[in-house]
VORO-920506 format. One line per 10 residues: number of its first residue (from 1); their letters; for each residue x, y, z of N, C-alpha, C. Coordinates in nm, 2 decimals. Atoms other than C-alpha are relative to their C-alpha. Layout:
<marmars>
NUM	a	X/Y/Z/X/Y/Z/X/Y/Z  ...
</marmars>
This chain:
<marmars>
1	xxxxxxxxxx	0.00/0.01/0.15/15.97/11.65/11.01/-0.13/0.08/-0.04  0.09/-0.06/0.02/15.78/11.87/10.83/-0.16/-0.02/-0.10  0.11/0.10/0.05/15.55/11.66/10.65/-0.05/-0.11/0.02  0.06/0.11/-0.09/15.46/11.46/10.88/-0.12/-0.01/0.05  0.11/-0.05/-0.06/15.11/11.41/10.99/0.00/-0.05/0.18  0.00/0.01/-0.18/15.22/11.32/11.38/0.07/0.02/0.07  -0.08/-0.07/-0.16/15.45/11.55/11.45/-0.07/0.09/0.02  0.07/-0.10/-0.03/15.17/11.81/11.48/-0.10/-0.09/0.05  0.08/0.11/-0.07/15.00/11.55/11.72/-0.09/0.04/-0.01  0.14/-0.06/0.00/14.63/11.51/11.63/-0.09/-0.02/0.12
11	xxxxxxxxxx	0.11/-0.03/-0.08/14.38/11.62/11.84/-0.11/-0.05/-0.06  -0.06/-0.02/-0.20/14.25/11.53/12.13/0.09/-0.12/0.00  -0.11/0.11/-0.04/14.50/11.35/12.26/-0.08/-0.09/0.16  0.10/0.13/-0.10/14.36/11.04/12.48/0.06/0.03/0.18  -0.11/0.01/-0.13/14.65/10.99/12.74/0.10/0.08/-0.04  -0.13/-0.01/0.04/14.96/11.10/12.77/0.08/-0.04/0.11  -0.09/0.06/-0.15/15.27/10.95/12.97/0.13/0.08/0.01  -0.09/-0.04/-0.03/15.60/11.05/13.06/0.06/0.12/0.05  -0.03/-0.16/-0.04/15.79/11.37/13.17/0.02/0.06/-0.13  0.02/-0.07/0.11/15.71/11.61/12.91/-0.10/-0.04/-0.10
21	xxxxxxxxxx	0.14/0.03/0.06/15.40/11.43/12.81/0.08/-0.08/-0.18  -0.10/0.03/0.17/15.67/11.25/12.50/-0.11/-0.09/-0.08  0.06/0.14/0.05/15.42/10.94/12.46/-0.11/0.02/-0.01  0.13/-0.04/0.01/15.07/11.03/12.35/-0.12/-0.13/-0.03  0.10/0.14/0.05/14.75/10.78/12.26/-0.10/0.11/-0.04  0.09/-0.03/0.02/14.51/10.91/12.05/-0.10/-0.07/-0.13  0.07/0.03/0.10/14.22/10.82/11.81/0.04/-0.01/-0.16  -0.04/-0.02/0.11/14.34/10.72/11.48/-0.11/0.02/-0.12  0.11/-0.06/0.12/14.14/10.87/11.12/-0.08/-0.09/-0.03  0.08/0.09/0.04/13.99/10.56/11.06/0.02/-0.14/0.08
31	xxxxxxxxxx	0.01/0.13/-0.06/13.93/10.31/11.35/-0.04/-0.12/-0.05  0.05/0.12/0.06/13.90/9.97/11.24/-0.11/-0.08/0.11  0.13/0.04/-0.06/13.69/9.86/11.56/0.03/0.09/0.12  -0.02/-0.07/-0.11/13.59/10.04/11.88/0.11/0.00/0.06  -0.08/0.06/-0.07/13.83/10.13/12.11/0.18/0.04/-0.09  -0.20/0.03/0.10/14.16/10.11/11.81/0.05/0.15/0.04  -0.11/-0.14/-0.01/14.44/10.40/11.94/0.12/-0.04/-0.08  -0.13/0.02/0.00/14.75/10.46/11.82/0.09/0.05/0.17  -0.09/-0.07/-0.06/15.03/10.55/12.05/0.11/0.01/-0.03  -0.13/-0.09/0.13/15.34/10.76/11.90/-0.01/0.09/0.11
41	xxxxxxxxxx	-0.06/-0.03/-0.07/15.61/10.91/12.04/-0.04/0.18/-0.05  -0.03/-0.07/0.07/15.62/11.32/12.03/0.09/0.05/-0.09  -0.12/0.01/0.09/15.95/11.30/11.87/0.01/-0.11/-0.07  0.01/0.06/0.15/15.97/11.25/11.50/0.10/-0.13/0.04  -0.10/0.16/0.02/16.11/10.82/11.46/-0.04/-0.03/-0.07  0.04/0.09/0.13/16.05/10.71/11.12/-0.06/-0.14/0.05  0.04/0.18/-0.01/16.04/10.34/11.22/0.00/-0.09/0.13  -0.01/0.08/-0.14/15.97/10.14/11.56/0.19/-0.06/-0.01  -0.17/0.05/0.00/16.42/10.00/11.45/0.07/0.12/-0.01  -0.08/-0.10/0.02/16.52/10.35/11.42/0.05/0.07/0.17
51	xxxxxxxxxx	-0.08/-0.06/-0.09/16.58/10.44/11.75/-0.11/-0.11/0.17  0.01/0.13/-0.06/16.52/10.10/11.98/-0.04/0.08/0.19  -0.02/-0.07/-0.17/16.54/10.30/12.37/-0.16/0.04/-0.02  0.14/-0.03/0.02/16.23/10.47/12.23/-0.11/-0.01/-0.05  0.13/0.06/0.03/16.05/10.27/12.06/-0.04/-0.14/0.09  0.04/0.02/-0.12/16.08/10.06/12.40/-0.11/0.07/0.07  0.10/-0.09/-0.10/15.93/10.33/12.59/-0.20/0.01/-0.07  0.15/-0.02/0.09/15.63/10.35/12.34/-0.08/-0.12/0.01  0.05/0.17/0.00/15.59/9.95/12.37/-0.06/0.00/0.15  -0.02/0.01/-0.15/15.60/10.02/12.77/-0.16/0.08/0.02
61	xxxxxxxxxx	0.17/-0.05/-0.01/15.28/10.25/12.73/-0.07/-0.05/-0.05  0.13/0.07/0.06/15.10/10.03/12.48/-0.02/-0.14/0.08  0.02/0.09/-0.07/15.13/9.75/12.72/-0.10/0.04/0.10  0.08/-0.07/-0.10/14.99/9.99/13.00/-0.12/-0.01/-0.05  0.13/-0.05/0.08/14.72/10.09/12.76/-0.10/-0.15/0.00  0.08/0.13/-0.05/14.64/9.73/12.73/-0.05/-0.07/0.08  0.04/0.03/-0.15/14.66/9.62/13.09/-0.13/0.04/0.06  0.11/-0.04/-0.12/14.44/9.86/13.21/-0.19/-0.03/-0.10  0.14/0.01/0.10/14.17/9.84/12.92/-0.06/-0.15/0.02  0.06/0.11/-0.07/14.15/9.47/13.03/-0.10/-0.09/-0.13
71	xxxxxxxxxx	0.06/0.06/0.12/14.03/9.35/12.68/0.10/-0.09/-0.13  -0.09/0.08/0.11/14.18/9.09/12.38/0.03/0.10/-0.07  0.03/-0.08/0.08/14.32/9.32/12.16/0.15/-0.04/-0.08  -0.13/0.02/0.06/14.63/9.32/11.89/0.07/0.09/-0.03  -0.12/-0.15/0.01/14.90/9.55/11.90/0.15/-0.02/-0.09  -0.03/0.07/0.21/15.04/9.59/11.56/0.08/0.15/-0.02  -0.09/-0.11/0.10/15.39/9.82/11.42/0.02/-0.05/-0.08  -0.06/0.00/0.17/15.48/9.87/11.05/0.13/0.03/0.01  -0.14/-0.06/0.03/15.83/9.91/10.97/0.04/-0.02/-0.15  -0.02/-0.03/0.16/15.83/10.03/10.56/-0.13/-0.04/-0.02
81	xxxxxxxxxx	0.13/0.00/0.09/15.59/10.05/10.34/-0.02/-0.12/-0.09  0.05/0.16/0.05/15.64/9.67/10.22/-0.07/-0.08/0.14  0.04/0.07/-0.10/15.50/9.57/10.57/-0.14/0.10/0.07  0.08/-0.04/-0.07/15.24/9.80/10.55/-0.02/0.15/0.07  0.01/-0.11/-0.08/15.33/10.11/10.75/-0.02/0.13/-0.12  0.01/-0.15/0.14/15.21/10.48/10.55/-0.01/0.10/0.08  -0.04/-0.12/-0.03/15.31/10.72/10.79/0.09/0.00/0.09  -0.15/0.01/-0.04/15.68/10.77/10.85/0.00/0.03/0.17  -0.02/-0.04/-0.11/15.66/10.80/11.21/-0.05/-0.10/0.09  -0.01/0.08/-0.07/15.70/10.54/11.49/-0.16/0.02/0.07
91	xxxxxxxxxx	0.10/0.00/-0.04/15.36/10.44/11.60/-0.02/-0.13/0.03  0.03/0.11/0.00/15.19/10.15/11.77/-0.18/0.01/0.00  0.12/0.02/0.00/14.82/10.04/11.72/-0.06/-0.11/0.10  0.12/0.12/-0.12/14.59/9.91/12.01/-0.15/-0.01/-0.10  0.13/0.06/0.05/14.33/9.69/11.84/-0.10/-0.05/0.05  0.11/0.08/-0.03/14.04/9.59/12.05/-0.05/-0.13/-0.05  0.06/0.10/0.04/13.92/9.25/12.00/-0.12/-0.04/0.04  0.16/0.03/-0.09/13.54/9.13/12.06/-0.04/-0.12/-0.15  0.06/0.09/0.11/13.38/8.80/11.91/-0.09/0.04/-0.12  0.07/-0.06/0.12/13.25/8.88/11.56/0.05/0.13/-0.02
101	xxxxxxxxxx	-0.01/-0.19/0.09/13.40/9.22/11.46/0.01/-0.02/-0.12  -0.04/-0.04/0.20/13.46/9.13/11.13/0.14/0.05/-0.01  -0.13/-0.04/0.04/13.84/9.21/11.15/0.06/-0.11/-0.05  -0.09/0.12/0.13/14.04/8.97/10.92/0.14/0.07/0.03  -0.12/-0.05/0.08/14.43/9.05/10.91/0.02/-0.13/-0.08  -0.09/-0.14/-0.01/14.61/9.15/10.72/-0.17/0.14/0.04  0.11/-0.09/-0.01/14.34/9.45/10.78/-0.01/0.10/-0.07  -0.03/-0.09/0.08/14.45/9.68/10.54/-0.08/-0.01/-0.13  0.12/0.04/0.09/14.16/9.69/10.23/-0.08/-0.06/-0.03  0.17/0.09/0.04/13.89/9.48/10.38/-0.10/0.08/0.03
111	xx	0.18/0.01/0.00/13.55/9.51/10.33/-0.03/-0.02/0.16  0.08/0.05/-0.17/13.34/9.55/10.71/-0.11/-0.06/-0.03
</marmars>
């Protein structure tokens, strides 16, 4: 899609998994606490329910991602813009957790 800001995956890209590198993890524009990646597929999926096989596979690396990182953390998809999500493309968020960050959900227009 061409107005999308993650099908021209931003750089640097953290990890990547699969054959053809499909599943990326990288730093999102505005970390809410150390540590916060997304991981998103290279092919365009509007919504983690739009195409289920693949937004498995993406769930299967954010698990990985968690496992190995070895930390509390909350791993958080949108699906529409009443739940939150504001960029049309299947993504999941690794949230680090550590006593006292100051993160409150919902997390979307608090105050740090």
């Amino acid at each position: 899609m061409s107005d999308c800001p993650f099908c021209p995956i931003p750089a640097p890209v953290i990890k990547e998994w699969g054959v053809g590198n499909p599943v990326v993890a990288f730093t999102p524009l505005n970390p809410v606490t150390p540590g916060h990646v997304l991981i998103v597929p290279r092919q365009h999926v509007a919504t983690f329910a739009e195409d289920p096989a693949l937004s498995g596979e993406v769930m299967r690396y954010a698990a990985m991602w968690v496992r190995d990182m070895q930390a509390d953390a909350n791993v958080i998809t949108s699906i529409g813009s009443d739940a939150t999500q504001t960029v049309p493309h299947l993504h999941v968020h690794i949230v680090p957790r550590r006593p006292g960050d100051g993160l409150h959900l919902p997390w979307t227009g608090q105050d740090r």
